[in-house]
Structures are given as C-alpha cells and as structure tokens.
C-alpha positions in Angstrom: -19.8 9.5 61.3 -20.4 12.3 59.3 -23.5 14.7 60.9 -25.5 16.5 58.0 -24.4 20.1 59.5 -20.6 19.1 58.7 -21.9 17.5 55.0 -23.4 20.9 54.4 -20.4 22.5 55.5 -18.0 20.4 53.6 -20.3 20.8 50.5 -20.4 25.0 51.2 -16.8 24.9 51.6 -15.3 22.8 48.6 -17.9 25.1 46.5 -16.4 27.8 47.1 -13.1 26.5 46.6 -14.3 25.4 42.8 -16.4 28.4 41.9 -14.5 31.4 43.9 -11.5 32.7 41.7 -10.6 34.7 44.8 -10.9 32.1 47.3 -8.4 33.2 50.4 -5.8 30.1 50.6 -6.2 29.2 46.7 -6.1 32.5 44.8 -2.6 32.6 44.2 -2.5 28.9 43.2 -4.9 29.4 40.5 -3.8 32.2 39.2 0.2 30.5 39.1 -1.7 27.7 37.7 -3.5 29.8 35.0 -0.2 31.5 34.5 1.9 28.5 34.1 0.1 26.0 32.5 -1.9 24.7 29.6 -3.9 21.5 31.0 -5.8 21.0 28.1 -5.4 17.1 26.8 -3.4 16.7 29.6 -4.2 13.4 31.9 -4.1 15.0 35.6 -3.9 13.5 38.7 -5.0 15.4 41.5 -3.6 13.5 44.5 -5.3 14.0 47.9 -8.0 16.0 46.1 -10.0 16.1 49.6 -13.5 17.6 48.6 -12.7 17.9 45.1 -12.9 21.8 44.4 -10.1 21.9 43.0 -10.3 19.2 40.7 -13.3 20.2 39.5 -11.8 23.7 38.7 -8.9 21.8 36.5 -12.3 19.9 34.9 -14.4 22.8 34.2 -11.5 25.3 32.7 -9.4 23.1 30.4 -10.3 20.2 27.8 -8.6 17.3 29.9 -9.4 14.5 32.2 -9.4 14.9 35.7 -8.4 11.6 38.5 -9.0 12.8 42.0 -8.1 10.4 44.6 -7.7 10.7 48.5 -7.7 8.3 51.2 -10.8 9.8 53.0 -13.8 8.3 52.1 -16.1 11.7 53.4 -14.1 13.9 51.4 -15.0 11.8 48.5 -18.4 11.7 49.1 -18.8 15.6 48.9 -16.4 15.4 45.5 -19.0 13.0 44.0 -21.7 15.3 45.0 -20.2 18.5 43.5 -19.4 16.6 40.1 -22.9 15.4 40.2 -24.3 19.0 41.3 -22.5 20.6 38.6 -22.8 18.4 35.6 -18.6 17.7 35.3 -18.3 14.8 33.4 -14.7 14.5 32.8 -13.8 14.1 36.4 -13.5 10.5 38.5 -13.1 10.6 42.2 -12.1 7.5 44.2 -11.1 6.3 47.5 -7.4 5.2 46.8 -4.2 4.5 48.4 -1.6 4.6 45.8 1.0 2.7 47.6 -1.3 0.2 48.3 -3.0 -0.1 44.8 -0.7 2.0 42.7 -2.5 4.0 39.1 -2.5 1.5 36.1 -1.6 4.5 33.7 0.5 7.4 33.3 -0.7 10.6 33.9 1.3 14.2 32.2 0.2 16.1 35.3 0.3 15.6 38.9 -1.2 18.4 41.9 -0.6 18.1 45.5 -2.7 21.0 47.1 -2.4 21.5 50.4 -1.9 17.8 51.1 1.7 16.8 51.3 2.6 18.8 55.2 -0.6 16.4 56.7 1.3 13.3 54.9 4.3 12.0 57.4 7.7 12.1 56.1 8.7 9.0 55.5 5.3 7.4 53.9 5.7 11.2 51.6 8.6 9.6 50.6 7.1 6.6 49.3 4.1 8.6 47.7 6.7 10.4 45.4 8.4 7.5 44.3 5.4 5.9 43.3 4.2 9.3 41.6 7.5 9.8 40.0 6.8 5.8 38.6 3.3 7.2 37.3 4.7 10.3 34.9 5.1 10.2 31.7 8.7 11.4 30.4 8.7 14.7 31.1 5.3 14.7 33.4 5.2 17.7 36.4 4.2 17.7 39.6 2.7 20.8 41.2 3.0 20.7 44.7 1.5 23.8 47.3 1.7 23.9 50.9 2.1 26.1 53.9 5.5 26.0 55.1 6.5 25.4 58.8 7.3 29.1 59.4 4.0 30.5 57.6 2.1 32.2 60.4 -0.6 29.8 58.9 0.9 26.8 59.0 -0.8 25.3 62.0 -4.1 25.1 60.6 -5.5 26.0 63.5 -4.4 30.0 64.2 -8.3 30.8 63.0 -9.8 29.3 66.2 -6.8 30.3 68.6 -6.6 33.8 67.4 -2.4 33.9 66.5 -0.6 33.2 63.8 2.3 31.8 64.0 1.1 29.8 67.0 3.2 26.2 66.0 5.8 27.5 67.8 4.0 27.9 71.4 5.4 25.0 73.6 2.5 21.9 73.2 2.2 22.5 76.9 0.1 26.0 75.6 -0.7 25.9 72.2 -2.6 22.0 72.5 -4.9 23.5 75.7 -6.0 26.4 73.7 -6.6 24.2 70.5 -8.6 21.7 72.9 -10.4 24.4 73.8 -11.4 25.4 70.9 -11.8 22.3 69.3 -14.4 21.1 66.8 -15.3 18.2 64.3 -14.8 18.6 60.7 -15.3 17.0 57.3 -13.1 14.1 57.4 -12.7 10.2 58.6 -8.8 10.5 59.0 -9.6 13.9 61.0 -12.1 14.2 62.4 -11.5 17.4 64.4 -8.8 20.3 64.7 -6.6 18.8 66.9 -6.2 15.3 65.1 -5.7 17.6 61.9 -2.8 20.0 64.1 -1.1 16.7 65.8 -0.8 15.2 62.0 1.2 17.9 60.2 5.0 16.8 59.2 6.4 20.7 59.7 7.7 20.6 56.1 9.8 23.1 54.5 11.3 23.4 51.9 14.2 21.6 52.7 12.4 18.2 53.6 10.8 18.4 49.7 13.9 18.4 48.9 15.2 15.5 50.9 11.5 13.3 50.2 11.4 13.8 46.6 15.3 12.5 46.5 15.2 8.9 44.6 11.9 9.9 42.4 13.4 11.1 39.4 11.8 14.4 39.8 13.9 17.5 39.6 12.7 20.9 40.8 12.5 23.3 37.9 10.2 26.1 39.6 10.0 27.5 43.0 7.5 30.3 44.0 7.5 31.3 47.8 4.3 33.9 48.2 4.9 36.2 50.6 3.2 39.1 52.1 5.9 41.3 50.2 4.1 40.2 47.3 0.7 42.2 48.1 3.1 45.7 47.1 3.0 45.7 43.3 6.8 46.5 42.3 7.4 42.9 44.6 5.0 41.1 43.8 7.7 38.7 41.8 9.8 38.9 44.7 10.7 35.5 46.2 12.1 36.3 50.1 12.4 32.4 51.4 15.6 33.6 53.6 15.7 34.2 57.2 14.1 36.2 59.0 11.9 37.4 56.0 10.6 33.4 55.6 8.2 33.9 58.5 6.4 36.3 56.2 5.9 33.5 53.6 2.0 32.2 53.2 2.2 29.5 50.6 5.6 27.4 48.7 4.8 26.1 45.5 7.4 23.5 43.2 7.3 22.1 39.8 9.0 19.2 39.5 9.9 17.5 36.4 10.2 13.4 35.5 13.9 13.5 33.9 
C-alpha cells in the first residue's frame, strides 16, 4: 500500500522532473531531446512513463499527443494527478502491459527513460519487438539509461555513500543497501533493494543484442560523460575502456527500417 508520506513524495518528485529544466538525472536528456527533435504532431509513446514527468514535459512543450503507459499502477496514480494538477489535456496515462495487450495504433515516436536496465533481458526483448511492430515507417525510439559501469548505475549509491558500488561483492554491497533501505513510490518496488536486485546490468552491447529481430536500426548514440562538463568536450563521446566508467547516461535513436 501506498502511505500518504510516499504519495507526497512521488508527487514532489515527478514535479520536479516536469517543471525543472535542470533536473540532475534529466537535464541532458531534455536538452538532446530539445536539440534533436521536433515532436509537434507527432503520436508519442512514452513507455514505462512511471510518474509521468516526463510525459507531461513532451505534452506541455510541443503540439502532439502524449500515451504514457507503465505497469505500476502507483506510478500511474501520481501521473493522473499531475495531468489533473496542471491542466494537460493532451496526455493519457494507463496501466498497461504491452505484451499482454499490445497498442491498437501506430505511434511516430517512442521514449524509454530510465526504464529499459529495470526490464529483464529477455522480456526487453520481447518489448522491442512489439514496439518495433507499433512504429510507423520510419518511427524512432529514444531510449536513456545508466549503463552498468556509470558510477550511478546501481540506483542506490545515494543511500550507501559510493558510486560505483555494483561492483562490491553482494556479500557487502546488499548488507549496506539493507541497511539503508526504505519504501518508495511503487507496487513492482516497493523499496531500494527490490529496485537494486531488479536491474538487467545493460550496456550497450545487450541494446544491441535485445533490439536484434525489431527492425530498429541504431542511427544515434550519445554517451554523456563527465568529460562533457569541460566546454571544448562537451561533444566528446569516450564509451571505451577505462574512460566508460566515467559515463553517466547512454542514449540511442533507433529507427523502424
């Protein structure tokens, strides 16, 4: 069950990721995004939309119509709220597995924010089938995540105090996370260990091997580094060893051929 203190929360927290152009983990995808993109009269799909900031960011800055869609029925519940808060009409949220009851219509644009390292390999797989099914010719799919080596990919080095902790033996980092533990906004996890026990380690390699099949071809790839902060490099891509430790955030566009 949801508490009120972690509804507030949830509510503070997707909020900030709508309103806050600057928001820590989502500044560089909006301004890529921004960059990038013109999503006005596009039909977007924003898969795993969890709380719906993001969504509602596509829905307030361009003329186009926004699905949102995640398998957690909390995070949902805090979308709805924002849209209703804020007045965003061209935005539906819903509680929806696609594999299980796939989209009736195509969609030009398709965004996986910080979703597809919580989704495990194999049902990943799946998903982007079925997305690469939902495109229109010529449709893209944005995807952003974390990768393995990021010294935040763990989702937990804020409570344990190290980045790069994923690669502590479990028989050290999972004490110190259970230690730390606490609930948060969500009914698939429900706390900070459930969320660290569920991520899939991707890389960039594993998109690679999980998109195979789809008929989605990689056409973009933007690894954001901490190089990047130093303005001569900031278009600098280092995603080779050693210097990948120093990446924060992968993000591909793929293409429907």
């Amino acid at each position: 069950m949801m508490t009120q203190a972690l509804y507030q929360e949830g509510l503070a927290y997707a909020e900030g990721n709508f309103l806050d152009e600057n928001a820590s983990h989502l500044h560089v995808d909006k301004k890529l995004i921004r960059e990038k993109f013109n999503l006005d009269g596009k039909k977007i799909l924003d898969f795993g939309c969890g709380m719906g900031g993001m969504s509602l960011w596509y829905a307030s800055n361009w003329n186009c119509q926004v699905h949102g869609v995640d398998i957690d029925r909390h995070h949902i519940t805090i979308a709805n709220e924002l849209k209703s808060r804020h007045g965003i009409s061209n935005v539906h949220f819903e509680v929806r597995n696609i594999l299980e009851r796939p989209l009736e219509e195509k969609v030009d644009f398709v965004v996986l924010n910080d979703v597809a390292e919580h989704i495990q390999l194999p049902i990943l797989k799946q998903i982007f089938l079925e997305l690469g099914r939902s495109l229109v010719k010529g449709g893209q799919v944005f995807v952003s995540y974390p990768p393995w080596r990021s010294p935040y990919a763990s989702h937990v080095q804020h409570v344990v105090g190290i980045p790069w902790c994923q690669f502590l033996p479990d028989s050290i980092l999972l004490p110190m996370i259970e230690r730390n533990n606490r609930p948060i906004v969500g009914e698939e996890e429900s706390d900070l260990l459930q969320a660290y026990k569920g991520l899939n380690h991707l890389t960039h390699a594993k998109v690679m091997q999980v998109i195979e099949g789809s008929g989605l071809t990689p056409v973009f790839r933007k690894s954001h580094s901490f190089i990047n902060k130093v303005p001569f490099l900031k278009s600098i891509n280092l995603n080779f060893f050693p210097l990948d430790f120093l990446v924060t955030k992968e993000f591909i566009l793929l293409r429907k051929n």
